[in-house]
PDB file of N, CA, C, O and CB in Angstrom:
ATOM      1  N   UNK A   1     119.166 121.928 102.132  1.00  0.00           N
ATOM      2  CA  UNK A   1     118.084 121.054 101.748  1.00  0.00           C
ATOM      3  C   UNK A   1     118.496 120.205 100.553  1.00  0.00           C
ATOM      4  O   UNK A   1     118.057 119.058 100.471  1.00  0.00           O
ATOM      5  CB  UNK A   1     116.827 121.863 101.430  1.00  0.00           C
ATOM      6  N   UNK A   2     119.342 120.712  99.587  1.00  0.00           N
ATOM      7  CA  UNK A   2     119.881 119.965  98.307  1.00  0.00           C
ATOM      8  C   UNK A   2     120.483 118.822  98.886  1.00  0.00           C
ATOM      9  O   UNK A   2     120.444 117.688  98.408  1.00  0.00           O
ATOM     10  CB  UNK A   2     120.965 120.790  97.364  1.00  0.00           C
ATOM     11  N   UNK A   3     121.045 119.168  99.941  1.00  0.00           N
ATOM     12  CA  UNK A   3     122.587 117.876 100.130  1.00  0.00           C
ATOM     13  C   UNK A   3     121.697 116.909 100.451  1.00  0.00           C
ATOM     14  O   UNK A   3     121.937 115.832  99.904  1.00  0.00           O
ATOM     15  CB  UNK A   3     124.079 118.050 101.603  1.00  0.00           C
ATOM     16  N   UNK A   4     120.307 116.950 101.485  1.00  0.00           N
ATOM     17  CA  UNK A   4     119.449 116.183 102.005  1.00  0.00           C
ATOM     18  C   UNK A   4     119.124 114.915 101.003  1.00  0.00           C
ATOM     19  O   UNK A   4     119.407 113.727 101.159  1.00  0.00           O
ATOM     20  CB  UNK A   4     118.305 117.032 102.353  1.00  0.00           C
ATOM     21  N   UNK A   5     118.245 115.749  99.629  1.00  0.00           N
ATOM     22  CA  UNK A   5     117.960 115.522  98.314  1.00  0.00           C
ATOM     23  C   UNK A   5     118.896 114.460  97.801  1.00  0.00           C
ATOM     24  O   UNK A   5     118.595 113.331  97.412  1.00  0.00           O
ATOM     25  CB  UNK A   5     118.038 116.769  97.545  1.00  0.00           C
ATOM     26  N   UNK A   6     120.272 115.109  97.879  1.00  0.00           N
ATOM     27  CA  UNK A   6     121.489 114.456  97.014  1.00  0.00           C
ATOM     28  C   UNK A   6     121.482 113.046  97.776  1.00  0.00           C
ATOM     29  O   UNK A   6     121.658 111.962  97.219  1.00  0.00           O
ATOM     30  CB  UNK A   6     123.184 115.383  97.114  1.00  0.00           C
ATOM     31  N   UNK A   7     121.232 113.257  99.251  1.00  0.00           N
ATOM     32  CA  UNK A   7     121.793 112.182  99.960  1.00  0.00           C
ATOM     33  C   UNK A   7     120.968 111.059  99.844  1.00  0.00           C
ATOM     34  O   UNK A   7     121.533 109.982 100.038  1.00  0.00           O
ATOM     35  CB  UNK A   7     122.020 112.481 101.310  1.00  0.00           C
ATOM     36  N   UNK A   8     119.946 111.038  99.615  1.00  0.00           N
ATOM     37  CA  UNK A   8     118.447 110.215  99.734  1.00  0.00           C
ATOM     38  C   UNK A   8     118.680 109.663  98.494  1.00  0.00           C
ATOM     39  O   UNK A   8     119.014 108.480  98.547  1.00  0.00           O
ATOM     40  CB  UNK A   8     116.839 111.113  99.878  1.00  0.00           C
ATOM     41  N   UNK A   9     118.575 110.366  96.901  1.00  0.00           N
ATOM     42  CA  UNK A   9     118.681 109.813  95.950  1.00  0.00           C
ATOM     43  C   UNK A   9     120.019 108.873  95.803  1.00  0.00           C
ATOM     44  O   UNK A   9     119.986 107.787  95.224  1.00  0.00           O
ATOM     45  CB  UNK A   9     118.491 110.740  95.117  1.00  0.00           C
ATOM     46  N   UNK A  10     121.403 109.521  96.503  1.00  0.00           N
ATOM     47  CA  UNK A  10     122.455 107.865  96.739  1.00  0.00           C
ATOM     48  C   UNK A  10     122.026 107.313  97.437  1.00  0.00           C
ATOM     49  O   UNK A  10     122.905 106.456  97.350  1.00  0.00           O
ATOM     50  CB  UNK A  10     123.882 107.710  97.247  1.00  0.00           C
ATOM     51  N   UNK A  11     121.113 106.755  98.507  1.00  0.00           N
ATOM     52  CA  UNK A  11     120.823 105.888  98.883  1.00  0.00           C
ATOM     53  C   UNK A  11     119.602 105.104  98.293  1.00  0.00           C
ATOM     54  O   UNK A  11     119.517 103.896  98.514  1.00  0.00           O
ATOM     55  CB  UNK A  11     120.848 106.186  99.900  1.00  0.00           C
ATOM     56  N   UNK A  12     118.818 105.642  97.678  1.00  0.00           N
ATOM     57  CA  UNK A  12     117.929 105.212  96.697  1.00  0.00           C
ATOM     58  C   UNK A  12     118.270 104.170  95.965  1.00  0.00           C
ATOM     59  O   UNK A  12     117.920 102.997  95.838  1.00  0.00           O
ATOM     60  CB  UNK A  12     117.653 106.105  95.910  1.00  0.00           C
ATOM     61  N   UNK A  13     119.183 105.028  95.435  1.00  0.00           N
ATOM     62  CA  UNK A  13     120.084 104.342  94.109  1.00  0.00           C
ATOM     63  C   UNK A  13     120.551 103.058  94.534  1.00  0.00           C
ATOM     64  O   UNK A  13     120.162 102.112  93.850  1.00  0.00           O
ATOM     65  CB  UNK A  13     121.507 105.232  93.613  1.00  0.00           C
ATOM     66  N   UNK A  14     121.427 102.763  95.679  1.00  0.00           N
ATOM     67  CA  UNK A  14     122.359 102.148  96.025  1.00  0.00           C
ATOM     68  C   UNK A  14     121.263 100.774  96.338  1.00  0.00           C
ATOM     69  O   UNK A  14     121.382  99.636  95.884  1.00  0.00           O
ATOM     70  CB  UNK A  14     123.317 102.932  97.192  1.00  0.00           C
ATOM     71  N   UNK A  15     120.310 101.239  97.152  1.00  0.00           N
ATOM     72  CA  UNK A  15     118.747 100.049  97.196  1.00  0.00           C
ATOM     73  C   UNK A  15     118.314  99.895  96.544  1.00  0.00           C
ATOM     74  O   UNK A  15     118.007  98.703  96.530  1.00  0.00           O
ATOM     75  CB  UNK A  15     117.637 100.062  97.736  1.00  0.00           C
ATOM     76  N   UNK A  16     117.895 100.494  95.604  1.00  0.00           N
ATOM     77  CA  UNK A  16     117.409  99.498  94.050  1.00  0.00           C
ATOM     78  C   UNK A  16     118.341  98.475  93.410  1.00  0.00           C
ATOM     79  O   UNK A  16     117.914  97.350  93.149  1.00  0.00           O
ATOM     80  CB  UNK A  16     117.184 100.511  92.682  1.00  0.00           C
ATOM     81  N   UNK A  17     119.810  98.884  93.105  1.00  0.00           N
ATOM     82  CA  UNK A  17     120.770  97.832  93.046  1.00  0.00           C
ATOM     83  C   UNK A  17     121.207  96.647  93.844  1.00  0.00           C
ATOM     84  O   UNK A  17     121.513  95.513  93.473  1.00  0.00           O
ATOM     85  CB  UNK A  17     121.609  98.338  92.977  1.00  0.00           C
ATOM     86  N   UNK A  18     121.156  97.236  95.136  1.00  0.00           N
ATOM     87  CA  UNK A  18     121.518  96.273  96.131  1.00  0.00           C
ATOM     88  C   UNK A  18     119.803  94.967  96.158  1.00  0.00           C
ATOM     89  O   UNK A  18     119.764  93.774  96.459  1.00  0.00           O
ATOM     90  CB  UNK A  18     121.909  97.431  97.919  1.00  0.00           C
ATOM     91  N   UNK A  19     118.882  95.730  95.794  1.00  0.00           N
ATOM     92  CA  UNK A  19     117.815  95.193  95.527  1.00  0.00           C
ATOM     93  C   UNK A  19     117.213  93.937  94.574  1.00  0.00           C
ATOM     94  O   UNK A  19     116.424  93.012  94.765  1.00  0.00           O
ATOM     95  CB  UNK A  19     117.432  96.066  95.298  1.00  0.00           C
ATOM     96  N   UNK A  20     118.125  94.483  93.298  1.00  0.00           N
ATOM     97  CA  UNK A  20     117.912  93.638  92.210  1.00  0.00           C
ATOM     98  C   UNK A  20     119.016  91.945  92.160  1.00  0.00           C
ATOM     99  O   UNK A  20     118.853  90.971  91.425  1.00  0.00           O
ATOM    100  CB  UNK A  20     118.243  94.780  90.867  1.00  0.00           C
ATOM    101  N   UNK A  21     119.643  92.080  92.794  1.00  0.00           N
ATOM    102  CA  UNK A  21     120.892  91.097  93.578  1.00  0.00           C
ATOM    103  C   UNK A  21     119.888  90.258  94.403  1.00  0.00           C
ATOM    104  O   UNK A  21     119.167  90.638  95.326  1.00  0.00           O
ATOM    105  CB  UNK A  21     122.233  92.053  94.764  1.00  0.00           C
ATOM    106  N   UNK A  22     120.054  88.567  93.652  1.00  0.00           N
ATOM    107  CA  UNK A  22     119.572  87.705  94.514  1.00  0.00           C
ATOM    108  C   UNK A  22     120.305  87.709  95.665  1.00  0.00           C
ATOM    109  O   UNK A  22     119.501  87.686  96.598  1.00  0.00           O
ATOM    110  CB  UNK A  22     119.483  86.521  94.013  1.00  0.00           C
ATOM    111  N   UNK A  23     121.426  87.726  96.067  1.00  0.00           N
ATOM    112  CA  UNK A  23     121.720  87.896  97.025  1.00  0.00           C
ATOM    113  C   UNK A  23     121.210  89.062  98.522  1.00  0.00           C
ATOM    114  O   UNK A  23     121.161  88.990  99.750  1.00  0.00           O
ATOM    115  CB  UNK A  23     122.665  87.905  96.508  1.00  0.00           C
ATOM    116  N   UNK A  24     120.913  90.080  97.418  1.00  0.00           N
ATOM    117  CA  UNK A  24     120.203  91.504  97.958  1.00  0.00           C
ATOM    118  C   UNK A  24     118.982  90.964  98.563  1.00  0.00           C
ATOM    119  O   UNK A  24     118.914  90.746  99.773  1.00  0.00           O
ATOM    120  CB  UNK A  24     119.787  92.737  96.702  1.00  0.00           C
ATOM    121  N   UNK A  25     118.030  90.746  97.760  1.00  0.00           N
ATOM    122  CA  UNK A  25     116.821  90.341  97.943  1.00  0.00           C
ATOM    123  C   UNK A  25     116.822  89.460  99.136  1.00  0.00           C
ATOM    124  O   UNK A  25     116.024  89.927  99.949  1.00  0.00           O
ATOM    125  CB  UNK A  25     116.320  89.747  96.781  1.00  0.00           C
ATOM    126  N   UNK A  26     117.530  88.098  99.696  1.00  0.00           N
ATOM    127  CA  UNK A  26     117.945  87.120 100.861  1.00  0.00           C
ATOM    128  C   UNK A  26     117.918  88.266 102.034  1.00  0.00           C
ATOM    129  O   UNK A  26     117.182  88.374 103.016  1.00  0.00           O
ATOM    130  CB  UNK A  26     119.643  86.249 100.628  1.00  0.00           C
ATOM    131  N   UNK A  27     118.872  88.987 101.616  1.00  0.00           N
ATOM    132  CA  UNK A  27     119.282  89.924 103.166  1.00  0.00           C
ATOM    133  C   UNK A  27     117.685  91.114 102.923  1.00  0.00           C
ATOM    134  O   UNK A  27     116.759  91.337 103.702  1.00  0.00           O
ATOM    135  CB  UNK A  27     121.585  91.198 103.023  1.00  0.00           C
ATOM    136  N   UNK A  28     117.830  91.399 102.168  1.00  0.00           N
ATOM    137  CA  UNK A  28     116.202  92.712 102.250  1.00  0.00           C
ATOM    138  C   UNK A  28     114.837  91.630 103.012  1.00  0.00           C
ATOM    139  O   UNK A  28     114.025  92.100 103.809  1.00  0.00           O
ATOM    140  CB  UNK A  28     115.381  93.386  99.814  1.00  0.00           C
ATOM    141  N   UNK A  29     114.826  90.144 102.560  1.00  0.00           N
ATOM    142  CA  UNK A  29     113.975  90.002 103.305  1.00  0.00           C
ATOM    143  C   UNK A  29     113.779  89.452 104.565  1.00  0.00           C
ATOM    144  O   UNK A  29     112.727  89.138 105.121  1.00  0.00           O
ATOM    145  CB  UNK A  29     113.462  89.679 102.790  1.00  0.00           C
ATOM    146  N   UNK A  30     115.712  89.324 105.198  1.00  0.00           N
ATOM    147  CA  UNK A  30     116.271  89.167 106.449  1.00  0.00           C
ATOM    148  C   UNK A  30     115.635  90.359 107.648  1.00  0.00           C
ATOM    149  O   UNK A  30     115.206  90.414 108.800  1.00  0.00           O
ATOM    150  CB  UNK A  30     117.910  89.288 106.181  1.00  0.00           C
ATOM    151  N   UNK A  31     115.892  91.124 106.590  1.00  0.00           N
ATOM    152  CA  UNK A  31     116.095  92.880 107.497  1.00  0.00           C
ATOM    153  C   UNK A  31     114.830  93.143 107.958  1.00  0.00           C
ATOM    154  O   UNK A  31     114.617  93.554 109.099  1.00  0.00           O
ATOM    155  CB  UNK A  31     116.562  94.458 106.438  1.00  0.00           C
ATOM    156  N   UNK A  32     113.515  92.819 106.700  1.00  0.00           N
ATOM    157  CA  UNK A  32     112.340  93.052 106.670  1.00  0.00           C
ATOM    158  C   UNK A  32     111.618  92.266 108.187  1.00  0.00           C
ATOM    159  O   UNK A  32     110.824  92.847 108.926  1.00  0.00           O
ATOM    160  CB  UNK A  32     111.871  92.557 105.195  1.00  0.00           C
ATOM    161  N   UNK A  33     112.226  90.552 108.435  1.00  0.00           N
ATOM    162  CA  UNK A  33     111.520  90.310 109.153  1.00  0.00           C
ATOM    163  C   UNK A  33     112.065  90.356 110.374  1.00  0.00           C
ATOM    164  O   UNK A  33     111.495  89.736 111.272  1.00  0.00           O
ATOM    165  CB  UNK A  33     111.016  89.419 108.844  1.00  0.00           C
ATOM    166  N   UNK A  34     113.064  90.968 110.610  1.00  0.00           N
ATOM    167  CA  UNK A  34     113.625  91.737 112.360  1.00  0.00           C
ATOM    168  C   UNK A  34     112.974  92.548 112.074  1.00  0.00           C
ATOM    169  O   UNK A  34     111.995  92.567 112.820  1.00  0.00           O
ATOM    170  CB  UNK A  34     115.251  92.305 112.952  1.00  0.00           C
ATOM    171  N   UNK A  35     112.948  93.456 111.206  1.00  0.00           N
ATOM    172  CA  UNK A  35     112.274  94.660 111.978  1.00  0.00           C
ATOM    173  C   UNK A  35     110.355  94.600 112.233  1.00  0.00           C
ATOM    174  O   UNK A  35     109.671  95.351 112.928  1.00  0.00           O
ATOM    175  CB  UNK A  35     112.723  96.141 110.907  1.00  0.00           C
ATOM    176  N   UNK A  36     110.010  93.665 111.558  1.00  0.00           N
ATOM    177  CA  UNK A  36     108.511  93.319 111.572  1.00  0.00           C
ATOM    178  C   UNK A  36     108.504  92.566 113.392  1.00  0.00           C
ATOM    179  O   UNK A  36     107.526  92.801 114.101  1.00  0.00           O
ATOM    180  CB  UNK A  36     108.024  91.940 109.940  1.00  0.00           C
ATOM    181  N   UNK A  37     109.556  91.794 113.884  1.00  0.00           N
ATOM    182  CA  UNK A  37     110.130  91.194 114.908  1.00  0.00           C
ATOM    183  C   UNK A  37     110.144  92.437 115.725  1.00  0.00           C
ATOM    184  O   UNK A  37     109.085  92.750 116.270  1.00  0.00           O
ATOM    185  CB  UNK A  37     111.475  90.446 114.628  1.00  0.00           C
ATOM    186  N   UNK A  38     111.273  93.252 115.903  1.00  0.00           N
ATOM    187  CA  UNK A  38     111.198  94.221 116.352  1.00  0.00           C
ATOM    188  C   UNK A  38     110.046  95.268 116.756  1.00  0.00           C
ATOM    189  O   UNK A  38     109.974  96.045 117.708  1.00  0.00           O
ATOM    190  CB  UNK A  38     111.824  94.490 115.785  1.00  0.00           C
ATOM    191  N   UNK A  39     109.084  94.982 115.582  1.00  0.00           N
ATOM    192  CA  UNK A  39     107.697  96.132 116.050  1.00  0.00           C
ATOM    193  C   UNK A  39     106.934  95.643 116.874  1.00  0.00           C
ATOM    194  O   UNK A  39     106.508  96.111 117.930  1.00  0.00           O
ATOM    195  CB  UNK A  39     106.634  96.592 114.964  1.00  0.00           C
ATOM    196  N   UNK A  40     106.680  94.259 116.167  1.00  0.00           N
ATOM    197  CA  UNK A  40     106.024  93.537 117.475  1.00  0.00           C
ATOM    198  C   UNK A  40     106.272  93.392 119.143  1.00  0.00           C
ATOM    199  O   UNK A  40     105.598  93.426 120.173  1.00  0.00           O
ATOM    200  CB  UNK A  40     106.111  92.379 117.156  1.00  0.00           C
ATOM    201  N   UNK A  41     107.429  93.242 118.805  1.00  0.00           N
ATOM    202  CA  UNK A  41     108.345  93.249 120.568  1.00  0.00           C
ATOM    203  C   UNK A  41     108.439  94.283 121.266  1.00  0.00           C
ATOM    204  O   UNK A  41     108.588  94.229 122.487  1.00  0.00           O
ATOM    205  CB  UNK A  41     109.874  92.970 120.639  1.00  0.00           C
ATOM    206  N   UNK A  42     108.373  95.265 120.668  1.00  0.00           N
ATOM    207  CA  UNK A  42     108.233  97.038 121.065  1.00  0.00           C
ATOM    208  C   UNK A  42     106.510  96.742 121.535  1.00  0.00           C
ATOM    209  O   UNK A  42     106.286  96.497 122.720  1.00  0.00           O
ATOM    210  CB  UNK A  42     108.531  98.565 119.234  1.00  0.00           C
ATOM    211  N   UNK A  43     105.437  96.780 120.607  1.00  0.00           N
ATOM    212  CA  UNK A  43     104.000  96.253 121.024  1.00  0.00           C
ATOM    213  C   UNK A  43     103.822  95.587 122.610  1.00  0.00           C
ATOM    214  O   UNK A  43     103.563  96.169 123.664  1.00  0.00           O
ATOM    215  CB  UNK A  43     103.606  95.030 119.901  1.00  0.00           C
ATOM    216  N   UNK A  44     104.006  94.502 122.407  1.00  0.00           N
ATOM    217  CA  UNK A  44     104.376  93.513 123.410  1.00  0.00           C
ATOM    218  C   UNK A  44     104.918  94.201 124.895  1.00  0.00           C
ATOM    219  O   UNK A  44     104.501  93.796 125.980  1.00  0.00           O
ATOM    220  CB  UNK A  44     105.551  92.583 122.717  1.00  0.00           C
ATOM    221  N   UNK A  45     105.764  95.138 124.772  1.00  0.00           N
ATOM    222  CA  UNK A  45     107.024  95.693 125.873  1.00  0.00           C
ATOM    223  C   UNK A  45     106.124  96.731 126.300  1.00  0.00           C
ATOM    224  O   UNK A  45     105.781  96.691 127.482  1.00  0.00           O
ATOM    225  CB  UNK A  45     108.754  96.339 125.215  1.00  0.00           C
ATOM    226  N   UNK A  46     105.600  97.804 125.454  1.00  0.00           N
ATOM    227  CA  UNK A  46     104.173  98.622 126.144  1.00  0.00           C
ATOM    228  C   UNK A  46     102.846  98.048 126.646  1.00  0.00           C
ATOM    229  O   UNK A  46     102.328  98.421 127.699  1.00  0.00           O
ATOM    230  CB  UNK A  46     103.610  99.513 125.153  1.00  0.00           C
ATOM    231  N   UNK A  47     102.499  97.430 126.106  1.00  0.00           N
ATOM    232  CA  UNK A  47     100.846  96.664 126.087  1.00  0.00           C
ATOM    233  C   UNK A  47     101.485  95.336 127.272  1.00  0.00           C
ATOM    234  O   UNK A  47     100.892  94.268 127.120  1.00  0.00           O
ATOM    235  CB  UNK A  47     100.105  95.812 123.870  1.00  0.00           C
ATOM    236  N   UNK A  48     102.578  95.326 128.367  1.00  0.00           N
ATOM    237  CA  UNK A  48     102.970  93.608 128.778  1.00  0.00           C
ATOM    238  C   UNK A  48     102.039  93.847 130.030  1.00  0.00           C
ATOM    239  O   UNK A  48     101.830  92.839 130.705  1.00  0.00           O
ATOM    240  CB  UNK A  48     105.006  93.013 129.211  1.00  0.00           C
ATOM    241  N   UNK A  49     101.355  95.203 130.513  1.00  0.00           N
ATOM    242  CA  UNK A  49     100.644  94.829 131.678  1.00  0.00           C
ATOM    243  C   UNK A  49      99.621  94.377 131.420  1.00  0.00           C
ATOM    244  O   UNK A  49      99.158  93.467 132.108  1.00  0.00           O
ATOM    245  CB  UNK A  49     100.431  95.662 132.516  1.00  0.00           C
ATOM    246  N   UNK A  50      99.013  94.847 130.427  1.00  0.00           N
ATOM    247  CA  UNK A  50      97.646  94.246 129.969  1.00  0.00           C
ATOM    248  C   UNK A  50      97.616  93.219 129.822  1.00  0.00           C
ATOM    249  O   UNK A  50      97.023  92.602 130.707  1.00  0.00           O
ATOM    250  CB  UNK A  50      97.108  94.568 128.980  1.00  0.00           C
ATOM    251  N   UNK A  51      98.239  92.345 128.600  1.00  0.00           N
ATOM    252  CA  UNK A  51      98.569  91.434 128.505  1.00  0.00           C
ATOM    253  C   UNK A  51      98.742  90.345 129.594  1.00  0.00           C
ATOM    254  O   UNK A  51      98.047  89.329 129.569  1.00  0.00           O
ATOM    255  CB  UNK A  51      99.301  91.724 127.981  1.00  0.00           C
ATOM    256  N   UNK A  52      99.680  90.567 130.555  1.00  0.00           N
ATOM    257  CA  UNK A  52      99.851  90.081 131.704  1.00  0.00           C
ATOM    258  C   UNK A  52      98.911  89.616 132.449  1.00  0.00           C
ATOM    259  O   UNK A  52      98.988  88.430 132.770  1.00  0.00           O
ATOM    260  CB  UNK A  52     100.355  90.759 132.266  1.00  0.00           C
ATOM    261  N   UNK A  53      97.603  90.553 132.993  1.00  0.00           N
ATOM    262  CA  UNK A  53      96.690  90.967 133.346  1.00  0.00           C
ATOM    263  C   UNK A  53      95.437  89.723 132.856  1.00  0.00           C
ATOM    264  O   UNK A  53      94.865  88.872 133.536  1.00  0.00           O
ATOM    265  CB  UNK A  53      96.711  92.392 132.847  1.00  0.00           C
ATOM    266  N   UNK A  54      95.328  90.078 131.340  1.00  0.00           N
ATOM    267  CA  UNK A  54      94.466  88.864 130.901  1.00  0.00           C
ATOM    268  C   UNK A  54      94.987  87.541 130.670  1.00  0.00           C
ATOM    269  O   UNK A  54      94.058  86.897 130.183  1.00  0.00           O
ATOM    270  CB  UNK A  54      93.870  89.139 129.742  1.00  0.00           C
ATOM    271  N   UNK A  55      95.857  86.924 130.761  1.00  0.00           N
ATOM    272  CA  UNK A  55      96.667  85.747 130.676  1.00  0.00           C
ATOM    273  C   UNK A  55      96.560  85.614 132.489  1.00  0.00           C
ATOM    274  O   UNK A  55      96.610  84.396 132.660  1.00  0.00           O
ATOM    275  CB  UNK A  55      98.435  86.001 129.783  1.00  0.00           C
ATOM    276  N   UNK A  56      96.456  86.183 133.690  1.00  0.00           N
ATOM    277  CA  UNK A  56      96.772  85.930 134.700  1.00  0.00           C
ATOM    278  C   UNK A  56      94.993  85.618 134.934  1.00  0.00           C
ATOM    279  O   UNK A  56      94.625  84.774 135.751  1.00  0.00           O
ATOM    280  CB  UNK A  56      97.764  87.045 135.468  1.00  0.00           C
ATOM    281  N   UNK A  57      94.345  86.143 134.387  1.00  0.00           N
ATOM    282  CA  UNK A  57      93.160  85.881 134.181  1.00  0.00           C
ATOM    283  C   UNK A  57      92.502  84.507 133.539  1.00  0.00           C
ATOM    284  O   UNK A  57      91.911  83.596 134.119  1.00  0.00           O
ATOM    285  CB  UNK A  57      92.909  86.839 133.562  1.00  0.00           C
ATOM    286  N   UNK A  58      92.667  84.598 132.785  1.00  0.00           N
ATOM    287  CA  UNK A  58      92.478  83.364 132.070  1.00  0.00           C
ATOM    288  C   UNK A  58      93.526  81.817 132.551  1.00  0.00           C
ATOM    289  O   UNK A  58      93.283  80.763 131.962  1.00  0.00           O
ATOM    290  CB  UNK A  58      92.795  83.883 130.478  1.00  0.00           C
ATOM    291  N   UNK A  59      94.302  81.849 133.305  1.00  0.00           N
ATOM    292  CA  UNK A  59      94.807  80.696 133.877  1.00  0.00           C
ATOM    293  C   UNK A  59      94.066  81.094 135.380  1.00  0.00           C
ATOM    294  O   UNK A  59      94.050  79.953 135.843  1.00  0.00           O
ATOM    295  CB  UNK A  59      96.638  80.514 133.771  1.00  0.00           C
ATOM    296  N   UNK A  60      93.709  81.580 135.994  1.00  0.00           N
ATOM    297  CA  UNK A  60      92.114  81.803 137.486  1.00  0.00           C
ATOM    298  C   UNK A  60      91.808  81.048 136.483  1.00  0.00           C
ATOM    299  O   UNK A  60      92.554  80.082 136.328  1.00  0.00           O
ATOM    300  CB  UNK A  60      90.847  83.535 138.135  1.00  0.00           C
ATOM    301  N   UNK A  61      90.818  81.189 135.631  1.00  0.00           N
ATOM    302  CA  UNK A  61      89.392  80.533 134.995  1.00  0.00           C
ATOM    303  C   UNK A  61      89.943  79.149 134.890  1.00  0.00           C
ATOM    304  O   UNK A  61      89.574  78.299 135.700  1.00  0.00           O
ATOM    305  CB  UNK A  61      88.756  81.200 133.329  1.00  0.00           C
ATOM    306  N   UNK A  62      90.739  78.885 134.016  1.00  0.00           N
ATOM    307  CA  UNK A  62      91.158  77.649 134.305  1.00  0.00           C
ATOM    308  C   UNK A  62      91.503  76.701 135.507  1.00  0.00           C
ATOM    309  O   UNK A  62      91.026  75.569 135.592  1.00  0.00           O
ATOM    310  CB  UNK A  62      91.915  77.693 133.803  1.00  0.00           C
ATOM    311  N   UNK A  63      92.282  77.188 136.344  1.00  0.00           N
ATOM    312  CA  UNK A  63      92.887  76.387 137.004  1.00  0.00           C
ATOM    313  C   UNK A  63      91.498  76.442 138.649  1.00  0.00           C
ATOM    314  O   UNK A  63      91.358  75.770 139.671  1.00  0.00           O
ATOM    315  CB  UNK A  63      94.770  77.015 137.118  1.00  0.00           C
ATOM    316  N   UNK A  64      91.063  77.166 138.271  1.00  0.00           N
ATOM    317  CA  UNK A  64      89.609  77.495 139.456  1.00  0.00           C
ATOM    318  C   UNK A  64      88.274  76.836 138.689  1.00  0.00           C
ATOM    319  O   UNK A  64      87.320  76.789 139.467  1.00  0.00           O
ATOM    320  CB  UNK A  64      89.196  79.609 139.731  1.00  0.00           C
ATOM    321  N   UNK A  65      88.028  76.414 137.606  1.00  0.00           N
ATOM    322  CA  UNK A  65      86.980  75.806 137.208  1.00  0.00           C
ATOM    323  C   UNK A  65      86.935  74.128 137.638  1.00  0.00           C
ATOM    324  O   UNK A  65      87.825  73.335 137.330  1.00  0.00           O
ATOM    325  CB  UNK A  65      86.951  76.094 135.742  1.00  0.00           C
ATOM    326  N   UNK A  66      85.683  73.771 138.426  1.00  0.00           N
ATOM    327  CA  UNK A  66      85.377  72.930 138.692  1.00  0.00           C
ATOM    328  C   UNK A  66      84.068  71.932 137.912  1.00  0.00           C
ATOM    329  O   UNK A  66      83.067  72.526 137.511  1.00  0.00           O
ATOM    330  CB  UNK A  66      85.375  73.333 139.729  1.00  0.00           C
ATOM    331  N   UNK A  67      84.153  70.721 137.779  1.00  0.00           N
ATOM    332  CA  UNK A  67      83.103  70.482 136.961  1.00  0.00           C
ATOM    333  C   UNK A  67      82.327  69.872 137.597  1.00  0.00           C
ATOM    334  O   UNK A  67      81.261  69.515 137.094  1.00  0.00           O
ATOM    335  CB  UNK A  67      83.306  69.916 135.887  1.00  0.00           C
TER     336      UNK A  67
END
């Protein structure tokens, strides 16, 4: 369980530094928005029948509405 401990606090460490680096900061908020990208697209990839479903819906209403 220590080494766990040991291991977390070097990586801690290593992200607060790598953090304080304008350069750091560019790529941290690179990383931040793939993976915000990524959650969404995971969302999207479970929920695509539904989705599907009401979009296949909503172009009926459209393309079937007469005035």
């Amino acid at each position: 369980m220590q080494v766990f401990k040991t291991l977390a606090n070097k990586i801690n460490t290593a992200a607060r530094k790598f953090d304080q680096d304008q350069d750091g900061m560019e790529t941290m908020q690179i990383v931040m928005i793939i993976a915000v990208a990524a959650i969404v697209l995971l969302f999207v990839k479970n929920q695509w029948g539904t989705i599907s479903g009401w979009a296949d819906g909503l172009i009926g209403q459209i393309t079937s509405w007469q005035g």
